[in-house]
Residue, then its C-alpha position, 0 to 999 in steps of 0.5 A: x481515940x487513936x488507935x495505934x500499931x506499937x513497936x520497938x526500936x534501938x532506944x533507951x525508951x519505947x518509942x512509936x512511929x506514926x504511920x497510915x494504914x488504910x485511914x487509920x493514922x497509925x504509930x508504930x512501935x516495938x515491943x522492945x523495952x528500953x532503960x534509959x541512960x541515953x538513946x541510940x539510933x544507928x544502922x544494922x549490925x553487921x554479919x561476920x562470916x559463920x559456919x554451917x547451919x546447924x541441923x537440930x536433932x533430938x536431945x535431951x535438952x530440946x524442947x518438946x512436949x510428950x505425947x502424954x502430957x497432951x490434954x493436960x492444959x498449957x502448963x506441959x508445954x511451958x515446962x518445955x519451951x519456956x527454959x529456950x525463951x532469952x532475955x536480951x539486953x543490948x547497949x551501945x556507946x555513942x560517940x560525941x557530935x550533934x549527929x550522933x544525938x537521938x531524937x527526942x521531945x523538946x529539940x525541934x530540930x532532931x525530931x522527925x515529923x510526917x509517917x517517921x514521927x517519933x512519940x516517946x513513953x516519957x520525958x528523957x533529958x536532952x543529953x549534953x550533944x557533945x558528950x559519949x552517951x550509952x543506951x541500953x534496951x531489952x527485948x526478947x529472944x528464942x534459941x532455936x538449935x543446941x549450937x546456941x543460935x538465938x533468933x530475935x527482932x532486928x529492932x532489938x539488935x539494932x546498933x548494937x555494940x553488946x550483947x548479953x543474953x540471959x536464960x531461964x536457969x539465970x545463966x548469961x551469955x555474951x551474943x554475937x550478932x550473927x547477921x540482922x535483916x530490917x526487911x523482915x525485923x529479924x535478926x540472929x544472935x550466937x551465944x556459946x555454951x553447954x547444954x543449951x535448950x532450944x525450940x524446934x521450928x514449927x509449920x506456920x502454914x498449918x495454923x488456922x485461925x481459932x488454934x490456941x497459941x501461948x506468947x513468951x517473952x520479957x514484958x516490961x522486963x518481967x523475964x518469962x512471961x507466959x500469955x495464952x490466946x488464939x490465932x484471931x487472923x493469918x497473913x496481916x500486913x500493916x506497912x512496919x516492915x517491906x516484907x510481911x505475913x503477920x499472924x495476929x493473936x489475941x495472947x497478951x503481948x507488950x512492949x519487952x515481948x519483942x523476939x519472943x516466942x509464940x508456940x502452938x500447942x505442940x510445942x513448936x515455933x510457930x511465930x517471933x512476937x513483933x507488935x502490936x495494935x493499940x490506943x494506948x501503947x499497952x496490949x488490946x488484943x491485937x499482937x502480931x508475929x512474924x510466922x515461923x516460915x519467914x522466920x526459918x527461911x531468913x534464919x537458914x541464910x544469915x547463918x549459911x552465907x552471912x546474908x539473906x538470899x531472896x528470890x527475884x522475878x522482876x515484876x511490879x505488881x498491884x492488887x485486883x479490884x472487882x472494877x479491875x476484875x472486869x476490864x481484864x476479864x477475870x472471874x474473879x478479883x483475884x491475882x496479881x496484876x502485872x504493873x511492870x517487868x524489869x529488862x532481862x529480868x525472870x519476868x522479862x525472860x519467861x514473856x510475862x507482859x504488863x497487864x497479865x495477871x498472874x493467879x497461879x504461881x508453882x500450881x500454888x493459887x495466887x490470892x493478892x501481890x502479897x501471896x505472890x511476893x512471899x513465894x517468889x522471895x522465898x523460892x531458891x536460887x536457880x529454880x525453874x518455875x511456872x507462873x499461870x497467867x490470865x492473858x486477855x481473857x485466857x490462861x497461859x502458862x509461862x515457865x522461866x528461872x528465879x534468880x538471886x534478889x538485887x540488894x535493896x531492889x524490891x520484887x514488887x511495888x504494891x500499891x492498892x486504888x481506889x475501888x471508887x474511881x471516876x474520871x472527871x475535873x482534871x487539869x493535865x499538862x503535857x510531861x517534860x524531862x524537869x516534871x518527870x525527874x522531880x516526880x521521880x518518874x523514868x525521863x523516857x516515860x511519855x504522858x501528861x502530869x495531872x496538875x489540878x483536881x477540882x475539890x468535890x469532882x468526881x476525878x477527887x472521888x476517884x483517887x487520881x491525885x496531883x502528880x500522877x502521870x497518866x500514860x495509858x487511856x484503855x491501852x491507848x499510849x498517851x503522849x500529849x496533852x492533846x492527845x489525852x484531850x481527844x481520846x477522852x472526849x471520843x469515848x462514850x458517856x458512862x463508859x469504864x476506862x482503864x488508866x494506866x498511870x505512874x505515881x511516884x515512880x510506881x506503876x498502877x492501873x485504874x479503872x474509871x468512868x467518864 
């Protein structure tokens, strides 16, 4: 059977998206449940200006529980924190026109295949395409200050025209979407009102694997809900969202928990309920939460300035491999291997050089290009830092100054080889202006175009894949494809070669053997 990873999106239906994730073919879908009376799909919402952060400070109607209730099992904590979890409804009106019409089954034409496919709990109508359509959704929210800032999923906001929140104590509120960040799949609401409770963030940092959690949420619309379980894994990445550090759980999560709350057992947030790994679009044990500290850091800078303000050092990365580990002399497989550094950028100023590995980053260790990634985004603006690098054997110490992160450039395209790689029956042609552009491949970039890999060959094996464009043979520049030819027939036999190649525009080491 399948297994798939749920998630919710703007429609009136829950939806799920079919994407890979090693060599599961995965659907994603959130879990934000839907009332039909017409799907939306538009863009996110936008982000009027707004005041200051807020600084939450002890009151009454915080949510905390004492000292003394510690030890009496998990209904203290719900009694604090369940009264601060929302209920969001979110509707939108669509205009008339074929390009305003949802996707849905049965239309060949609206619906998307490949890693976008769309599958749907449900038959739908198909709306008449020339007529005003509503869609209306439900999703979860945490208000995490007593000015009434509602933190939830960017997915649940999505396109939104309204939005109502409703609280525990059945009061509702009309929310204004303060600002929505489809990079992380969050978003931040305003509700006004008095007497508001609210949950404090916590330090999703300390959680270890095996700490108790409680998930709360509007499962299926089943307002207030309360699931318990575990912290089952830390720093997941599953391929929904560009930026990510999931905290698994084995809490029941469904579809309608989306923005919900996961709480750690001091009654703190310690993560926004997101997703979930599934066969059948209804919880198995595997939910995942985007953890608090990504969650405080995008809430601080859509309420401060409108906008989420990441940090930016310009470099591609991809991760160590053990056969990577040995061409570049490091101990151990791990860091992040250097792929690429953007002119004029941090990484350019600070001397950083393609194949460095950076392993440490602020004196913190460096595990993979995810750990460096969520640091340097999340590095103020205007911070002087140090990056430790292992540089031909030997470790360096390279200093430079983060700046703000361009809007829709990424600090890093990771992508992980093939740790099976041999080089063998290749057919490679020499890179020209027209290849190059319909590879998406820079038009100064010299090399040959891997056009033909013979089925069964151990180039097949290897990973190498039509279209790659090879630039490097063991840091040899690789400008013809005579020149391929006379550098891999001088090498000995059996000897591992580092590759160094451009796939789709992205740069990538690959470590082979003749």
């Amino acid at each position: 059977m399948k297994q798939s990873l749920y998630r919710s999106s703007s429609t009136s239906l829950t939806e799920t998206q079919g994407r890979k994730n090693f060599l599961i073919a995965l659907t994603v879908s959130l879990l934000f449940t839907g009332m039909l009376v017409a799907a939306f799909s538009t863009g996110a919402v936008g982000s009027p200006a707004q005041p200051a952060v807020p600084t939450p400070a002890p009151s009454m109607t915080q949510t905390s529980p004492s000292d003394t209730d510690v030890g009496r099992g998990f209904a203290h904590i719900v009694k604090a924190v369940r009264p601060a979890v929302v209920n969001i409804t979110a509707s939108k009106v669509m205009g008339a026109g074929l390009s305003d019409v949802p996707d849905l089954p049965g239309r060949p034409d609206w619906f998307k295949h490949g890693p976008q496919e769309k599958h749907y709990f449900g038959m739908p109508p198909v709306p008449n395409p020339w007529q005003e359509h509503r869609g209306t959704g439900i999703g979860s929210g945490v208000i995490v200050s007593p000015e009434g800032y509602v933190v939830t999923n960017h997915h649940v906001v999505e396109g939104a025209q309204s939005v109502t929140v409703a609280l525990f104590d059945k009061r509702e509120f009309a929310g204004s979407i303060v600002g929505s960040d489809p990079q992380t799949d969050l978003a931040v609401i305003k509700i006004q009102g008095d007497n508001l409770p609210f949950i404090a963030w916590g330090n999703s940092s300390k959680l270890e694997v095996g700490d108790y959690v409680l998930a709360i949420g509007s499962p299926f619309g089943l307002h207030s809900t309360v699931t318990q379980g575990i912290v089952s894994a830390k720093g997941r990445g599953v391929g929904i969202t560009q930026y990510e550090d999931f905290i698994q759980t084995d809490a029941a999560i469904n579809p309608g928990n989306s923005g919900g709350a996961l709480v750690s057992m001091r009654g703190e947030l310690v993560g926004i309920n997101t997703a979930i790994l599934s066969r059948t679009g209804g919880y198995q044990g595997v939910g995942l939460a985007i953890p608090a500290g990504i969650g405080q850091h995008v809430y601080t800078s859509l309420v401060t300035t409108g906008k989420v303000t990441r940090g930016f050092l310009g470099v591609g990365i991809q991760a160590v491999t053990p056969e990577l580990a040995k061409s570049f002399h490091l101990d151990h497989p791990d860091g992040a291997i250097v792929t690429d550094v953007r002119d004029a950028s941090p990484a350019d100023q600070a001397g950083l050089r393609r194949g460095d590995t950076i392993i440490r980053y602020q004196e913190q260790p460096i595990a993979g290009p995810r750990e460096l990634q969520r640091a340097v985004t999340m590095t103020p603006v205007g911070t002087e830092v140090a990056i430790t690098v292992m540089r031909d054997g030997a470790e360096q110490t390279l200093r430079t100054t983060i700046v703000e992160h361009p809007m829709g450039q990424r600090i890093a395209a990771s992508q992980q080889p093939d740790a099976e790689s041999r080089l063998a029956g290749l057919t490679v042609e020499d890179l020209t202006p027209r290849t190059a552009k319909q590879l998406g491949v820079d038009g100064h970039v010299a090399g040959v175009v891997v056009t033909d890999i013979r089925a069964g060959s151990q180039a097949e094996k290897a990973g190498l894949v039509q279209g790659d464009v090879i630039r490097e043979i063991n840091h040899t520049p690789v400008e013809s494809s005579q020149d391929f030819r006379q550098t891999v027939n001088a090498l000995p036999k059996e000897q591992t070669i580092l590759l160094f190649i451009n796939r789709q525009g992205t740069s990538l080491f690959l470590t082979v053997k003749v």
